[in-house]
N, C-alpha and C positions, 0 to 999 in steps of 0.2 A: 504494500500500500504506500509506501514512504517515497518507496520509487516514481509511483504514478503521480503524486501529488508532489514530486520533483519536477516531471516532466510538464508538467500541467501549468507550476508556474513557471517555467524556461518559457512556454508556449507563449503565454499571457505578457512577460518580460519583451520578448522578441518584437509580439505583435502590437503593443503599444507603441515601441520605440519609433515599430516601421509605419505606423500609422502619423505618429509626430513628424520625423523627418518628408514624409511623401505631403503633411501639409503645411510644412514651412516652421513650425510653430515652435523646434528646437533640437538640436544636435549635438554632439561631442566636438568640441571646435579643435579635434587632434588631424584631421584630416581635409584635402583640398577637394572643393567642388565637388563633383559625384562620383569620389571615391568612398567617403564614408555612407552614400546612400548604397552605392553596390555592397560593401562588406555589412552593410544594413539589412538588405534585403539576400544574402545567402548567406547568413545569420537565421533571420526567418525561414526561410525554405529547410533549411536544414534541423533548425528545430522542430519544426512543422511532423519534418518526413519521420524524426524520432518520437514525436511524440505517439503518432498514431502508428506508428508500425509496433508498438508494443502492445501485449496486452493491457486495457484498464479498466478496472473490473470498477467501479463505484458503489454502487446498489448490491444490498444483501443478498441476492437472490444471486448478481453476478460471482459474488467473489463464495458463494458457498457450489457454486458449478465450476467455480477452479477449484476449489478442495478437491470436491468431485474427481475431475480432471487430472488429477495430481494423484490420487488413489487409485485409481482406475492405470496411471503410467506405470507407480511403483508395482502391482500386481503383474508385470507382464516381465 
């Protein structure tokens, strides 16, 4: 769980950022012109594609069908 709700706010982190920068509204003043938007925006994509390519179980019903799951792998 600790992990999801890592990945969750990296998502949330990223995707504000890239929301400010794309409307003008504030930036890291470490970089020139639209470099810091690139390194911005595959920032985002890339946490994006971590985020959900992992499982994220939220809801009790999800994370008691990974137990499930997890029982069901060790038995084999």
């Amino acid at each position: 769980m600790r992990e999801t709700i890592i990945r969750l706010v990296a998502l949330v982190i990223v995707l504000a950022n890239q929301i400010c920068v794309s409307k003008g509204w504030w930036g890291f003043e470490i970089a020139e012109d639209q470099t810091y938007e690139l390194v911005s925006m595959m920032a985002t994509i890339i946490v994006s594609a971590w985020t959900f390519w992992k499982n994220n179980s939220f809801s009790k019903n999800a994370k008691l069908a990974d137990k499930y799951l997890t029982q069901l792998k060790e038995k084999k």
